[in-house]
PAVEXDREN-602230 format. One record per residue: residue in one letter; y, z, x of N, C-alpha, C in turn. Coordinates in pm, whole numbers, always signed. Example, Ala and Ser with C-alpha at 12.3 -4.5 7.8 and 13.67 -1.06 7.14 Angstrom:
<nodes>
- rest  npy  npz  npx  capy  capz  capx  cpy  cpz  cpx
- a  -569  +780  +1319  -450  +780  +1230  -330  +780  +1320
- s  -225  +708  +1285  -106  +714  +1367  +3  +787  +1290
</nodes>
This chain:
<nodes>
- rest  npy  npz  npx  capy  capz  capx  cpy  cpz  cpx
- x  -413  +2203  -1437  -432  +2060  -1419  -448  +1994  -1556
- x  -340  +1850  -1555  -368  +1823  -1706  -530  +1766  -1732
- x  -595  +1723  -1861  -685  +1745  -1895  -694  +1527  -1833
- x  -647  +1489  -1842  -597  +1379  -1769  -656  +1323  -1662
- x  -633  +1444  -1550  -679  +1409  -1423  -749  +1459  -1421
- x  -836  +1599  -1501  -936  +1666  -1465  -1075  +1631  -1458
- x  -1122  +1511  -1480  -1260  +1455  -1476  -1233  +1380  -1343
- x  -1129  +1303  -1324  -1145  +1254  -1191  -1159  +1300  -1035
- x  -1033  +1387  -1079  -1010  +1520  -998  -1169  +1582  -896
- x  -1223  +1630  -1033  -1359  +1664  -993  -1410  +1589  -928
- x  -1482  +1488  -982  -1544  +1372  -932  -1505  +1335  -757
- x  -1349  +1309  -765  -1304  +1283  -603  -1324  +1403  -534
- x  -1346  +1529  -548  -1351  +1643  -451  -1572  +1635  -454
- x  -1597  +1657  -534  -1777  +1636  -505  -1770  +1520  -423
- x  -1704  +1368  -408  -1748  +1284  -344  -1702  +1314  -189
- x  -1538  +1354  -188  -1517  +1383  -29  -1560  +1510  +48
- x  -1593  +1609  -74  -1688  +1717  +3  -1830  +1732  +11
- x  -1875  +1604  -63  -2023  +1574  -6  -1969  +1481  +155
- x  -1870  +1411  +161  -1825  +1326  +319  -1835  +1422  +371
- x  -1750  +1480  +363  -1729  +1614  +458  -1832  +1707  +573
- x  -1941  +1713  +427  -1996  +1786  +471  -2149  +1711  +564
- x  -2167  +1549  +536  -2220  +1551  +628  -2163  +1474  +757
- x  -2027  +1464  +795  -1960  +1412  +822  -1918  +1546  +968
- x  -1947  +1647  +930  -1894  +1795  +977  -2001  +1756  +1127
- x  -2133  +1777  +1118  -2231  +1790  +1245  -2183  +1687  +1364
- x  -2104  +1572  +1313  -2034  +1462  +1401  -1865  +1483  +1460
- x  -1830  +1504  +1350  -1681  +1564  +1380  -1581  +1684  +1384
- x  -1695  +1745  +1346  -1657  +1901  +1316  -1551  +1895  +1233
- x  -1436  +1974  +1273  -1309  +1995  +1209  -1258  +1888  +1189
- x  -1237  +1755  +1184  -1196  +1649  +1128  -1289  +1572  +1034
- x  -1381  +1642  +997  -1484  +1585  +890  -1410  +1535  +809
- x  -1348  +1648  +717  -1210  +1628  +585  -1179  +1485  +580
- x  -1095  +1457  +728  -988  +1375  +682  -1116  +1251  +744
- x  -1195  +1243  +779  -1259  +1121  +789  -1306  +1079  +638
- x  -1307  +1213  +563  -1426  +1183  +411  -1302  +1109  +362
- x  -1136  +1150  +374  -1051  +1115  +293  -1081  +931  +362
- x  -1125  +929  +465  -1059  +755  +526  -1183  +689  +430
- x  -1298  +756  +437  -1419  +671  +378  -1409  +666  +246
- x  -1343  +749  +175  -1313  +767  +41  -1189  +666  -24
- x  -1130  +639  +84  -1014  +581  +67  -1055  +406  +90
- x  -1145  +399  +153  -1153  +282  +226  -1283  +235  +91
- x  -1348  +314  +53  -1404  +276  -62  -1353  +227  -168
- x  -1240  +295  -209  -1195  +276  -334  -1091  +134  -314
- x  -1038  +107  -173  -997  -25  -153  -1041  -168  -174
- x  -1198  -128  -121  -1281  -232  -141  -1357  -268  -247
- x  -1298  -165  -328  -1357  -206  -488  -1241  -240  -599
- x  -1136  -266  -498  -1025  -283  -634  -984  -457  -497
- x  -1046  -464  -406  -1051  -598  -312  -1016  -724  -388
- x  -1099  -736  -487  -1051  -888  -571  -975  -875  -608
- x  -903  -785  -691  -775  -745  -734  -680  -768  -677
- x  -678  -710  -523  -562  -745  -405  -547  -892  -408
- x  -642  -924  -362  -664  -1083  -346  -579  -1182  -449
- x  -598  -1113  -584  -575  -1245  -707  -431  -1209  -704
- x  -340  -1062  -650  -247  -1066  -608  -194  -1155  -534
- x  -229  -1129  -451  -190  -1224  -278  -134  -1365  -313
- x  -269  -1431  -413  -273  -1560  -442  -144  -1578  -556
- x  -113  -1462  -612  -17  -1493  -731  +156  -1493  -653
- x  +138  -1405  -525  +248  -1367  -454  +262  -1523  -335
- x  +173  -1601  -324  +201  -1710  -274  +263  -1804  -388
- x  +175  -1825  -496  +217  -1941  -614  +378  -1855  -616
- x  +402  -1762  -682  +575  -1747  -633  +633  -1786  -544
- x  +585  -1782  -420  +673  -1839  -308  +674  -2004  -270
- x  +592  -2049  -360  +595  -2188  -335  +685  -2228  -456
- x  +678  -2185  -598  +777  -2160  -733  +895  -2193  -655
- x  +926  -2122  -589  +1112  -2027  -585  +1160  -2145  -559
- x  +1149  -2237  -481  +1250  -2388  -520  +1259  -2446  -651
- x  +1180  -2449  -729  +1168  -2478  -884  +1227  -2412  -970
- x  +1208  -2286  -924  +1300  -2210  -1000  +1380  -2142  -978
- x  +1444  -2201  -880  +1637  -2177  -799  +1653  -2309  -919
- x  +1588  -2431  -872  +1682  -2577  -970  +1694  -2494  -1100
- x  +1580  -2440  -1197  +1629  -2406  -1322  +1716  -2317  -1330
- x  +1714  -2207  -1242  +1812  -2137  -1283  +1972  -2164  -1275
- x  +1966  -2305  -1181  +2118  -2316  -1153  +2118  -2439  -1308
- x  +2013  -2534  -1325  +2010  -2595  -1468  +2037  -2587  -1585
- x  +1986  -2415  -1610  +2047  -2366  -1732  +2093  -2219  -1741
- x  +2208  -2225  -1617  +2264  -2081  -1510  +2339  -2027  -1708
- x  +2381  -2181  -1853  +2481  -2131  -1944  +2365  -2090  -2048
- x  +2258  -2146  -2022  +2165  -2119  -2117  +2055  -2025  -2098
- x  +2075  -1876  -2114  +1971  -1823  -2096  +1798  -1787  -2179
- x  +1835  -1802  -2302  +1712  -1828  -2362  +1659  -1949  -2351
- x  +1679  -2084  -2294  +1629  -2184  -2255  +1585  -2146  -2089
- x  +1649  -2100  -2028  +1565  -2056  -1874  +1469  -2007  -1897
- x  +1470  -1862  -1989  +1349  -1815  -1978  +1228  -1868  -2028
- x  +1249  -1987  -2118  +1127  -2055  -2204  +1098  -2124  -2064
- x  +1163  -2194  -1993  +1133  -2265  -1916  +1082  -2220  -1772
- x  +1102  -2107  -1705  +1064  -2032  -1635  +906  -2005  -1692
- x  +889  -1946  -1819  +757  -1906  -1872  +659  -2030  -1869
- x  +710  -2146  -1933  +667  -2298  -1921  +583  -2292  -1787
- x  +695  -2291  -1713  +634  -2309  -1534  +543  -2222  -1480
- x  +582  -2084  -1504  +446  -1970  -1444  +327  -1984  -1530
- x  +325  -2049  -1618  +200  -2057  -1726  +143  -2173  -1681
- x  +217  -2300  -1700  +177  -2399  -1645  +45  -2390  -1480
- x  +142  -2291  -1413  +119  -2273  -1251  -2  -2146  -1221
- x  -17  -2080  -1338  -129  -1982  -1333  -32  -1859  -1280
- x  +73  -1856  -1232  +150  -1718  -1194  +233  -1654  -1236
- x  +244  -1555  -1211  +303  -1414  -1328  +367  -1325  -1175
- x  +549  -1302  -1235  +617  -1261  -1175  +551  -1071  -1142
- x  +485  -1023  -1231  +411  -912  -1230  +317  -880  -1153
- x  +210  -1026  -1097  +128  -1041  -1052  +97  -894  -928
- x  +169  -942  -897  +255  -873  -764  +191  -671  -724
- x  +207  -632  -854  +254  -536  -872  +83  -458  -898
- x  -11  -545  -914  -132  -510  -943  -216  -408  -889
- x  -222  -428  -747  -275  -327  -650  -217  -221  -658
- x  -98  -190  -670  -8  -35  -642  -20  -23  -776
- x  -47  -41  -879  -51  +8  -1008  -224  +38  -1034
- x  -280  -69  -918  -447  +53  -933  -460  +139  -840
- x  -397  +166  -733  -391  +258  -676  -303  +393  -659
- x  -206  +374  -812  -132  +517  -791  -222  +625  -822
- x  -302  +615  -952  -395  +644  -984  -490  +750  -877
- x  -512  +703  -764  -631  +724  -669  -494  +825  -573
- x  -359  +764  -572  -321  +891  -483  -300  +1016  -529
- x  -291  +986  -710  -228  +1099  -793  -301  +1227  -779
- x  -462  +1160  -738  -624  +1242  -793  -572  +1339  -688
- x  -569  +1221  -531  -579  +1335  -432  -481  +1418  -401
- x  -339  +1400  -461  -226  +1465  -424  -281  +1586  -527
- x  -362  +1592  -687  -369  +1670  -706  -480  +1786  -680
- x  -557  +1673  -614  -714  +1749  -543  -619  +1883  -419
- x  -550  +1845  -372  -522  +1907  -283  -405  +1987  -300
- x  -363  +2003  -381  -289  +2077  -441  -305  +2225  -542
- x  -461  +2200  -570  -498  +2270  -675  -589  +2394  -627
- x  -596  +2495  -614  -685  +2601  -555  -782  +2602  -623
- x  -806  +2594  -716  -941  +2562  -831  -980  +2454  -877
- x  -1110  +2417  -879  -1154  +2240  -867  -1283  +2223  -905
- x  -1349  +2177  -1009  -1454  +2153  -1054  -1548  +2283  -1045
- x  -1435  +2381  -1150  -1500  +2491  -1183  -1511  +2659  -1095
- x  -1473  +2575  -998  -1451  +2703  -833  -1387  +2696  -773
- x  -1364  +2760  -651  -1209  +2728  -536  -1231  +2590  -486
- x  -1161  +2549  -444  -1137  +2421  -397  -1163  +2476  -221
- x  -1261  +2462  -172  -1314  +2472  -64  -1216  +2350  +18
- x  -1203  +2243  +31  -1134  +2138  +72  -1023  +2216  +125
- x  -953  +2282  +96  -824  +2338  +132  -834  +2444  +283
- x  -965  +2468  +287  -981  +2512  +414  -968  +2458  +513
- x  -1048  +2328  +493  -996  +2217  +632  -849  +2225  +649
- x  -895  +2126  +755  -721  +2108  +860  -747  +2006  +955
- x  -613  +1899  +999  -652  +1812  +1046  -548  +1863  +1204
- x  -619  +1901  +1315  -540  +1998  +1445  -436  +2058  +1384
- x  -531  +2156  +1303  -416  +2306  +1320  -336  +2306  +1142
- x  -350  +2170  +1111  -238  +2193  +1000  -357  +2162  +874
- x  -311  +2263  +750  -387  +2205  +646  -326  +2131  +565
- x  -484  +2089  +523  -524  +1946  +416  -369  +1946  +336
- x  -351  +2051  +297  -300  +2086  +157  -162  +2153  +129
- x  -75  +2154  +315  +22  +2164  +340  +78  +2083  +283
- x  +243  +2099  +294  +376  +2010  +272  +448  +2011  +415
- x  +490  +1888  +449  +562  +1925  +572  +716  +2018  +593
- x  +794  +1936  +378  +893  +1983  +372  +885  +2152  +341
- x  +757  +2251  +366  +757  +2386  +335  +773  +2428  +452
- x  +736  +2387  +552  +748  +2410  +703  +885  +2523  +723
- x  +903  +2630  +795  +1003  +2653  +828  +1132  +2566  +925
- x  +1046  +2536  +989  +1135  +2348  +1062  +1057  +2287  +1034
- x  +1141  +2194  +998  +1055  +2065  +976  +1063  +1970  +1123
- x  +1120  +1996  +1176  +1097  +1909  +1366  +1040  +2034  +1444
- x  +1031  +2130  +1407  +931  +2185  +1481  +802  +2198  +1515
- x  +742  +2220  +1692  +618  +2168  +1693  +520  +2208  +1599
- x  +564  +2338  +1529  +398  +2342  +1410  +407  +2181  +1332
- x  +524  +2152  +1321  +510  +2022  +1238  +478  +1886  +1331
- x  +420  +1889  +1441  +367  +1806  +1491  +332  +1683  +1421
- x  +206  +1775  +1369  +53  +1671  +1319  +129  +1578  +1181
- x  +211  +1629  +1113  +327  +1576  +1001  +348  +1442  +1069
- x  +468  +1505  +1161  +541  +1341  +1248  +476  +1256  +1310
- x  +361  +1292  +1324  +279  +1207  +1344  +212  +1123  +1304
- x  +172  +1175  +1190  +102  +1086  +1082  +216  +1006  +1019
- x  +359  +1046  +1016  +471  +966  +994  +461  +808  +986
- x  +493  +885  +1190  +512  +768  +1328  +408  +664  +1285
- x  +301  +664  +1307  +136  +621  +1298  +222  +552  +1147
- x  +258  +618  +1023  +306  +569  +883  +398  +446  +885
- x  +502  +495  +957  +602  +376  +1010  +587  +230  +1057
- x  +497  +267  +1188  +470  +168  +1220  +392  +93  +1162
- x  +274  +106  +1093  +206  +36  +1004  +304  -70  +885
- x  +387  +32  +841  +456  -31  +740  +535  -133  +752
- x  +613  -105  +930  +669  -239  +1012  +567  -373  +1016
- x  +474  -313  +1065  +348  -464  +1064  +316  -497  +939
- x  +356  -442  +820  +303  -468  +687  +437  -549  +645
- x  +544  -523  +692  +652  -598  +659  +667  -744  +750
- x  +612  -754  +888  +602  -873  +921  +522  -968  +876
- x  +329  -901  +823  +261  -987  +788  +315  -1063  +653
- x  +362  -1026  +549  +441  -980  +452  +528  -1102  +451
- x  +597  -1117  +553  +723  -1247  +605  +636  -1383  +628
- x  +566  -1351  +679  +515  -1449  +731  +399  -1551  +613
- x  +390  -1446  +505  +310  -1483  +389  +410  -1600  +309
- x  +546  -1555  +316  +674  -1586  +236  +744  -1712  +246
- x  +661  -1813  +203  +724  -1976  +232  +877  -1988  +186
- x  +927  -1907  +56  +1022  -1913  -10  +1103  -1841  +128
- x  +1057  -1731  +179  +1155  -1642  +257  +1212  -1732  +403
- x  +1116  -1796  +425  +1125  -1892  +567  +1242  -2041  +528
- x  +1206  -2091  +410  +1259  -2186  +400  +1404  -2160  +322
- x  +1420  -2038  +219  +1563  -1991  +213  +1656  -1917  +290
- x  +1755  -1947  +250  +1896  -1850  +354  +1830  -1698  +338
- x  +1863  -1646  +430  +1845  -1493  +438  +1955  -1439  +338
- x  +1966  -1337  +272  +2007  -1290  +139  +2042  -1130  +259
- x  +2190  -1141  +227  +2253  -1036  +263  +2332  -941  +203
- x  +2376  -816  +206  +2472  -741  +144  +2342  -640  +141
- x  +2353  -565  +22  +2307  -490  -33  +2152  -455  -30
- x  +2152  -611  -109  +1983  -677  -161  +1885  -710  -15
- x  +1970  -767  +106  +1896  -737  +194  +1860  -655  +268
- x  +1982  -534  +286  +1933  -413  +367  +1822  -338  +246
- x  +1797  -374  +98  +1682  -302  +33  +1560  -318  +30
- x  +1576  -470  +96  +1440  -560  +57  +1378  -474  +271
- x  +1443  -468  +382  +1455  -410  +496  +1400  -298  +445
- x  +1434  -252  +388  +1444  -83  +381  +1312  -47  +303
- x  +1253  -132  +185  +1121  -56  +85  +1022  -108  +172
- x  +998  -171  +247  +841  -134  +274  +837  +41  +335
- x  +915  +90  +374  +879  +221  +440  +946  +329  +338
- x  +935  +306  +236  +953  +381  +98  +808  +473  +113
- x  +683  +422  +116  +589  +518  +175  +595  +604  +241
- x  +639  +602  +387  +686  +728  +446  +782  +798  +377
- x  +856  +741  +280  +919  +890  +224  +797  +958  +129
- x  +757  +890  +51  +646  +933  -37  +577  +1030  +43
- x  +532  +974  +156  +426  +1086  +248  +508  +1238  +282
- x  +644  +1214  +318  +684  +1327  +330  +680  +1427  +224
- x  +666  +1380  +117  +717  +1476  -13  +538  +1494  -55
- x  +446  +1480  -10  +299  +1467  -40  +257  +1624  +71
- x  +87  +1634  +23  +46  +1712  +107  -44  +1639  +212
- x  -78  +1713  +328  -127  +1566  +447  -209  +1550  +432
- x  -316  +1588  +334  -422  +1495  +282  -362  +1323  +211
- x  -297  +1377  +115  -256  +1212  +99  -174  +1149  +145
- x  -94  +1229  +267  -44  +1119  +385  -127  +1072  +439
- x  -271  +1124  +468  -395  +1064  +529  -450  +938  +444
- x  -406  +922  +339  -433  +807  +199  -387  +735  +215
- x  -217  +777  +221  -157  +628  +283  -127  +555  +381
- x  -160  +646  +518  -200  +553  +610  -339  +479  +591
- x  -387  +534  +576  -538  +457  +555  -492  +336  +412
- x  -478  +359  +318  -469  +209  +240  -373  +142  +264
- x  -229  +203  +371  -159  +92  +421  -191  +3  +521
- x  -286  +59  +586  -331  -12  +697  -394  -133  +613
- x  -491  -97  +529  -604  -194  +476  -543  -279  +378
- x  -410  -287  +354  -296  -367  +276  -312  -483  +362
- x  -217  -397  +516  -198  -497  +621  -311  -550  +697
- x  -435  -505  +663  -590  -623  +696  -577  -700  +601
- x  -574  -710  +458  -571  -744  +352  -524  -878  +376
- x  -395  -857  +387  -221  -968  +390  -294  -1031  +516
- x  -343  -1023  +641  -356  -1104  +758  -435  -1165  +747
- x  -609  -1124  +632  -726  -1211  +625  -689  -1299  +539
- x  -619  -1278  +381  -535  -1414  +324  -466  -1462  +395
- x  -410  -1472  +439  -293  -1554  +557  -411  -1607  +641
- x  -484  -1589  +734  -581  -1664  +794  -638  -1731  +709
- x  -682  -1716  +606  -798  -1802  +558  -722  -1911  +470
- x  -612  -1914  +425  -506  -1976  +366  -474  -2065  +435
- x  -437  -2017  +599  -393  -2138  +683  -513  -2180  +721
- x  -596  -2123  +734  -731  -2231  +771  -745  -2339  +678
- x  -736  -2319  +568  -765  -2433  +464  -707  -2513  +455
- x  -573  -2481  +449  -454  -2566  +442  -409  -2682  +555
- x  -445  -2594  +684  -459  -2666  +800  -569  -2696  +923
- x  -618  -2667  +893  -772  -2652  +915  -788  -2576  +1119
- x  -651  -2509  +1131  -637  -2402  +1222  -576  -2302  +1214
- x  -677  -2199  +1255  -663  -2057  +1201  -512  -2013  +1294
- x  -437  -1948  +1241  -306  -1901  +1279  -315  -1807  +1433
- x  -235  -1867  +1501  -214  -1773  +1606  -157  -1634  +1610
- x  -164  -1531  +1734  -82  -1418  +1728  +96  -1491  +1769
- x  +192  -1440  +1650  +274  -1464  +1687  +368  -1586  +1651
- x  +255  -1660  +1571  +312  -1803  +1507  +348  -1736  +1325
- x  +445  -1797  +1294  +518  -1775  +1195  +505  -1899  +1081
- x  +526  -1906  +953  +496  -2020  +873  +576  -2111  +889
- x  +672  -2066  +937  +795  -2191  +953  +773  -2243  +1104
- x  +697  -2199  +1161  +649  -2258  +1309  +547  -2358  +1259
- x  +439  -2309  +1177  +338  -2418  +1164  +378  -2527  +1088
- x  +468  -2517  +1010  +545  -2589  +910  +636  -2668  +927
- x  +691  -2660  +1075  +749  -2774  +1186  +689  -2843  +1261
</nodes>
């Protein structure tokens, strides 16, 4: 293990095998992966403002993108004048095309620990006890792609945590739309660029496949708390804005008519 991850490393296995272990007299054999949800759900809520000043930077873009469709078609011959002027405007506006990118850049970090917590047979000096657990039948610290089948029922508990992966990421892509004033009020963008923009929110489930199911257990758990994340800005956004909290099922371009 590089010398890198090795202080953290440690640190995250004493914290989820202190969960674990008193976590065990309640759940027995799913202690593990509960320490991973509480562990996970911790480290969410401490990088929380962070998400947030995202969110808020990923709206000021979507309210931008008419402003800066006019410049770009303004000075489509002049490109070092766009970009002064583009910079002009996100500076002016407090937002940064990067903004965006904040949360998944503090949280690769936290999956790296556990992909390597669970990966490693030796861990803060001794065996990595963690690797014993199992969440029904399969361990922490499996790969699904080592499986002799990979659709076979030993690989159950895998496709499952998938499925459970998938779908989350679908509701993370609607709340997601519905955040997107620019996306509602522009043409839908087809060819290529739209079956990609379709296609990456569930870039995670590939990630999970190529992971061990401890940190497929990571990313369902902080994808979920993405998509709490995205729905409590979006409520509290339209509350302010309109001083009624959003229905199930109403869309921005519904309230916006």
């Amino acid at each position: 293990m590089s010398a890198l991850f090795g202080v953290p490393v440690d640190a995250a296995y004493h914290l989820v095998y202190a969960l674990t272990t008193v976590l065990t007299p309640v759940l027995g054999g799913l202690a593990a992966v509960a320490g991973i949800v509480v562990f996970t759900a911790a480290v969410r809520l401490l990088v929380m403002p962070l998400s947030f000043r995202a969110l808020r930077g990923q709206a000021a873009l979507a309210r931008l993108a008419p402003q800066v469709e006019a410049l770009r078609k303004r000075f489509a011959r002049q490109p070092e004048r766009l970009q002064r002027e583009l910079s002009a405007l996100y500076r002016r506006e407090g937002a940064s095309v990067f903004g965006g990118f904040a949360p998944v850049l503090a949280q690769w970090p936290v999956f790296s620990v556990l992909y390597l917590l669970f990966r490693s047979p030796d861990v803060a000096g001794g065996p990595n006890r963690l690797l014993s657990r199992d969440m029904f039948g399969e361990p922490l610290g499996g790969h699904w792609l080592t499986h002799a089948g990979a659709l076979t029922a030993h690989a159950a508990v895998f496709l499952g945590v998938f499925a459970v992966l998938a779908a989350i990421c679908w509701l993370s892509a609607r709340v997601a739309r519905r955040m997107s004033v620019a996306a509602a009020a522009a043409p839908a963008t087809g060819g290529t660029l739209g079956l990609l923009g379709k296609a990456l929110p569930y870039l995670t489930v590939v990630i999970a496949a190529f992971a061990p199911l401890a940190a497929a257990v990571y990313l369902v758990t902080s994808t979920a708390w993405s998509v709490a994340e995205r729905w409590l800005f979006l409520r509290i956004r339209t509350t302010q804005t309109t001083g009624v909290a959003p229905g199930p099922g109403h869309t921005l371009r519904e309230r916006a008519g």
